[in-house]
Structure formats: structure tokens, C-alpha cells
N, C-alpha and C positions, 0 to 999 in steps of 0.2 A: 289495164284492167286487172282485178283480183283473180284467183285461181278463185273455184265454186269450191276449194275448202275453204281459204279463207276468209269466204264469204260467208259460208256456212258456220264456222268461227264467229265470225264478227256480229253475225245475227245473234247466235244463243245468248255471245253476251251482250248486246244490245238489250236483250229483254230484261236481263238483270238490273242493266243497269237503269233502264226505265223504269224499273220497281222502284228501288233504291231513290230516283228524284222524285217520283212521287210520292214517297215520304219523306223528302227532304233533305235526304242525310248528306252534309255536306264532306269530306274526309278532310279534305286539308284546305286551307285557307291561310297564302299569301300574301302582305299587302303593303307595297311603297317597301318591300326591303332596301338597305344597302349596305355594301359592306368594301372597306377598303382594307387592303394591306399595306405594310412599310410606310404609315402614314405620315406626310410629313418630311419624306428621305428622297432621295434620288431615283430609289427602287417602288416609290408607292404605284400598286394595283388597283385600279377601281374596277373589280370584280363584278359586285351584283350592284344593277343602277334602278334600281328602282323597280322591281320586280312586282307585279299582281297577276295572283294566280286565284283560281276555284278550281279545284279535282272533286269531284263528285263519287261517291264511294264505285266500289269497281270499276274506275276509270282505267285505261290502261293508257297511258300517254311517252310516246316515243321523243326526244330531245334531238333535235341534231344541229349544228354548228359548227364553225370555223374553228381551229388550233385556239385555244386559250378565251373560248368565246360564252366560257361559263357554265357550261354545262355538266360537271360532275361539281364546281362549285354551288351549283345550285342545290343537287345533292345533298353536298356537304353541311346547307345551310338546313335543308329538311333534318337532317338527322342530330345535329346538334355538334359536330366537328367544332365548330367554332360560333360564337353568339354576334349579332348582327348589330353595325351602328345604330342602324335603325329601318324601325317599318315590325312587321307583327306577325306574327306563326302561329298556326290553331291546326290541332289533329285531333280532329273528332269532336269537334266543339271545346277544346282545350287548349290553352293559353301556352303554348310550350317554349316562346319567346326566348327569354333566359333561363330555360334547362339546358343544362349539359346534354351530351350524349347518351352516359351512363341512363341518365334518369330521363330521357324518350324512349332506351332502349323494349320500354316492354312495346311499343307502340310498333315498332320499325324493325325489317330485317334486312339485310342487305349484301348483296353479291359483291365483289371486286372485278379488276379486270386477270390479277393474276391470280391462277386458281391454285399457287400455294397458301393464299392467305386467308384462306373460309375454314380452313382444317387443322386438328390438332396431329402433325404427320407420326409422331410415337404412339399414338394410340390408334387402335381398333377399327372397322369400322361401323361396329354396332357400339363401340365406345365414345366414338364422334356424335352417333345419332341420337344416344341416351344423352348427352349435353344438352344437344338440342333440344330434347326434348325435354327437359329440365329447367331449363331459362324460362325464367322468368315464374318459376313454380315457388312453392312453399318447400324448401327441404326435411320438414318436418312433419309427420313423418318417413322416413325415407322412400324413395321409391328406386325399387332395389332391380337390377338389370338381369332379370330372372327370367326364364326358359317362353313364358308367355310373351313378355317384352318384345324378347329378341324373334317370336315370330312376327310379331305385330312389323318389327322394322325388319325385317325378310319378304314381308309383303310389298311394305312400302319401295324399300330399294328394284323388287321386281320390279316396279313400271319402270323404271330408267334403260331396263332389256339392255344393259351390258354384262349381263352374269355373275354378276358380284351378289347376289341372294344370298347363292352358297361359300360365300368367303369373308361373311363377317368377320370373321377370327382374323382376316388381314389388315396386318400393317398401313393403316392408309399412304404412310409416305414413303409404299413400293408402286402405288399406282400413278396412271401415267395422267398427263395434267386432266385430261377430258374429263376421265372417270373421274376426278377430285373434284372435278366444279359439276359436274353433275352432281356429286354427293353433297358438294359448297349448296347448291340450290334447291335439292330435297331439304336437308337442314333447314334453310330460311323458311321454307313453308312449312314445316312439317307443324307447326303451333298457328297456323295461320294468322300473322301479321297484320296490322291494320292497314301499312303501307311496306311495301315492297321495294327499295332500291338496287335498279340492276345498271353497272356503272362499266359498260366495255364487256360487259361478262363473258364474252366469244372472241374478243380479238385477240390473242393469246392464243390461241385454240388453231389445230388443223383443221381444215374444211369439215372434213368426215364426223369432227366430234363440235365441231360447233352448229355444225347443222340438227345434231339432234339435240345440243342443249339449249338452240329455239325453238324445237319440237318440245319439248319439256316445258321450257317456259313459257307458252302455249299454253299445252294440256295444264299446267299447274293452275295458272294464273285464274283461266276459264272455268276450273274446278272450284278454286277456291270462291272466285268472286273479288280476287283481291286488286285492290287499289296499287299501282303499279306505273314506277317512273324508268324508263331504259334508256340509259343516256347509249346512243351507237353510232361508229362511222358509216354504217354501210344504209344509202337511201333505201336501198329494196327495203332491209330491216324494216326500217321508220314506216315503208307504205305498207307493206303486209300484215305489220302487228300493229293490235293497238286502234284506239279509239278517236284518238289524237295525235295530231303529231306539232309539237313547237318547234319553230327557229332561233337562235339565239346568236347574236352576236356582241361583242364588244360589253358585257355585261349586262346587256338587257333583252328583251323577247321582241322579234323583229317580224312575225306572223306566228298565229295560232292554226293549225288544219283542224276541219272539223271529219269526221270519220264520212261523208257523204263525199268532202273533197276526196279525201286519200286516197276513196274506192275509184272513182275516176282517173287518177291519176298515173302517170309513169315516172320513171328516174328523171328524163329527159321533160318532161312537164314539169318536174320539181325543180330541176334546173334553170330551168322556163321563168321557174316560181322566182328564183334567185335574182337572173337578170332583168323581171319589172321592178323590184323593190331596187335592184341598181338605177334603173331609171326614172324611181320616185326618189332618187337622191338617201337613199336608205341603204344604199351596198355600193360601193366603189370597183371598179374592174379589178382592182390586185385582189379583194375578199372572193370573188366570183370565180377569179385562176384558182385562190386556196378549195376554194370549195369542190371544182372539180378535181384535183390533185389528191386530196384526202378522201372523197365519196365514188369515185369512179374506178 
């Protein structure tokens, strides 16, 4: 069962997002993707096999799977990394198929799993947030990182309660990784993003500081309302947050939870969950070892 926070969580945004279908608004729409690598060679990868998705705006949808089972490739595919054989990409009711990444980025923010790579480490850290909050703006005419700014991002860094308010004027790449991917993940949101990719964002992370940057991503997520894919090894993760929760393996989606499952659910249920689809001839005992081995 859920903690009565996360339930309490899970309800607020339920509401929203029952607003949201009842006007329809669909966020992202997958359909028949697929996508192979090294095609043709010795080394070719069939990746994504045929993917169909609907995420519903403020969806928050947790991804879990086996080693190599697709899942930050799917990611990959959302955000424009690389363009797809085939099958079709829509965010927000737009065609984004064969755009680059570049040119989804006003659509899309996105976390990593190592939290040097969200940060500019020689600069600031009200110079990081002024980027942030920059993307995707008009540069003209300027908007100049002036005494009001910098309270405005003094408040915002307050909620992450690691005391860094008062040390804008620091270095970001003296702080230690947590701090950085907290700051990685105020950044992503700080423009609120249409879709949100969080890709391992904590497994890098000490216990201490990745605990509260699910606490954050959390509160953020729930604040904004936003649309939200977190690819993570850890089952609690997947059952605690999130509205949904997908399986993925061997390149394609092997159950979808719906948040009514989840709430019922344990690790050891999920597990449960693993070995019926083994015995629909849908998971084989060696994927069933990886999965305990990597989620437990």
C-alpha cells in the first residue's frame, strides 16, 4: 500500500489531470514507432519495436525494465536524439516526427542520470538559472540578470532547503553532485516545460540526496502540472510516483499500470507482476533473474 502522502500526492494530481481529459488535451502521442541501430551489420539493435503510447497532459508516468530494455531509448526518441524508421510523434498536437532535438527543445526539458551534465560548472549559480531561464526566450530585448532577478531565483532555489539562496555568487562546479542535480532539475522546470524527461536522475546520487531530489520531483512535477516520463531502477520509485507505471522489455512495452494498480501494489507484487507475463510466454526466467538483480 501507499504512504497517505503519497496518496494524498496522487489524488491532487488526479484532479488535474481529470480536468485536463476532460478537455481532451492529449500531450504526447506515440504510434507503431521503430527504430533500429547498426543496421544491416553484425552489431544491429532493434531498439524500439513498435511502440504506442497516449500520455495525457499531466501525466506522470514511471518506465521500468530490464538492462538494455529501452527505456531511456525511448526517451531518446521523445526528445529528438535521433529520428525514427518509422511510426509518428505528436506533442501537443504537433507533428514532431522528423525534428531534431534542437528544434523540440522549446517543448521538452530534461534531467540526466549524471548530475554533471545539466550544469554550466564555471559559472554561477544564478548564472545557470538566468540560462534557464532564458531558453527559449526572445533575446531581444535583453533581459539583464539584475538585483530583482536574482531575488526572484533566491526564492526559487529556497524550496530545494539545501542553503544555497545565499550562495548564488557560487561556483556551481564546487558543489557536490546532489546539489547540482537539484539545481539540474529546478532549471528544467523553472519555464515549465510541456514534457519533462527524467532519465536515472538519482542513481548517481547518495541515498541522502537522492531522497530529496524525489521529494522535489514531486513537489515540482505536482506544482507544475507537468507531463512527466522517469525512466528508474528502483520498483518502490515506479510504485510511489507517478500515475502510471510501463514495463518495457526487448524494445517494446510489455504491461502498462494504471495508477489504481500501482496504489494496491508492492515490490514483491510487481515481481509477482513479472513472473505471470513469464508464464504468458512474455518474459523468460533469465529476464525475471535480471530483473530481480537490477530492482531489488
Amino acid at each position: 500500500m501507499r504512504s497517505a502522502d503519497t496518496q494524498g500526492w496522487c489524488a491532487a494530481g488526479e484532479f488535474l489531470r481529470r480536468e485536463a481529459r476532460s478537455r481532451g488535451i492529449q500531450m504526447i502521442e506515440i504510434t507503431d514507432l521503430h527504430k533500429r541501430f547498426n543496421t544491416g551489420t553484425p552489431n544491429e539493435v532493434y531498439a524500439l519495436r513498435g511502440i504506442n503510447l497516449k500520455i495525457k497532459e499531466g501525466d506522470f508516468v514511471t518506465i521500468i525494465g530490464t538492462n538494455g530494455s529501452g527505456k531511456s531509448t525511448l526517451l531518446n526518441a521523445i526528445a529528438g536524439t535521433f529520428l525514427p524508421d518509422t511510426g509518428g510523434i505528436r506533442i501537443a498536437g504537433e507533428d514532431v516526427t522528423h525534428r531534431t532535438d534542437f528544434q523540440r527543445a522549446k517543448h521538452i526539458a530534461r534531467v540526466f542520470q549524471n548530475p554533471f551534465m545539466g550544469t554550466a560548472p564555471g559559472m554561477t549559480i544564478a548564472e545557470n538559472l538566468h540560462m534557464a531561464y532564458l531558453r527559449g526566450r526572445k533575446v531581444y530585448p535583453a533581459i539583464r540578470l539584475d538585483a530583482a532577478r536574482r531575488q526572484e531565483y533566491g526564492k526559487e532555489v529556497e524550496q530545494l532547503e539545501m542553503q544555497l539562496e545565499d550562495r548564488l555568487d557560487n561556483v556551481i562546479g564546487a558543489l557536490s553532485g546532489g546539489q547540482r542535480q537539484a539545481l539540474t532539475l529546478l532549471m528544467a522546470v523553472l519555464n515549465r516545460p510541456k514534457v519533462l524527461l527524467l532519465d536515472e536522475h538519482t542513481a548517481a546520487l547518495d541515498p541522502k540526496s537522492a531522497a530529496q531530489v524525489i521529494k522535489l520531483t514531486r513537489k515540482f512535477v505536482e506544482k507544475g502540472n507537468l507531463t512527466t516520463f522517469m525512466v528508474t531502477h528502483s520498483m518502490q520509485q515506479a510504485l510511489d510516483l507517478g500515475c502510471r507505471t510501463i514495463m518495457m522489455h526487448r524494445g517494446g512495452i510489455i504491461d502498462d499500470l494504471t495508477l489504481d494498480e500501482k496504489r494496491r501494489m508492492t515490490v514483491n507484487d510487481l515481481l509477482a507482476k513479472f513472473a505471470e507475463l513469464r508464464q504468458a510466454e512474455r518474459l523468460t526466467d533469465e529476464m525475471l533473474v535480471a530483473l530481480r538483480r537490477d530492482y531489488l
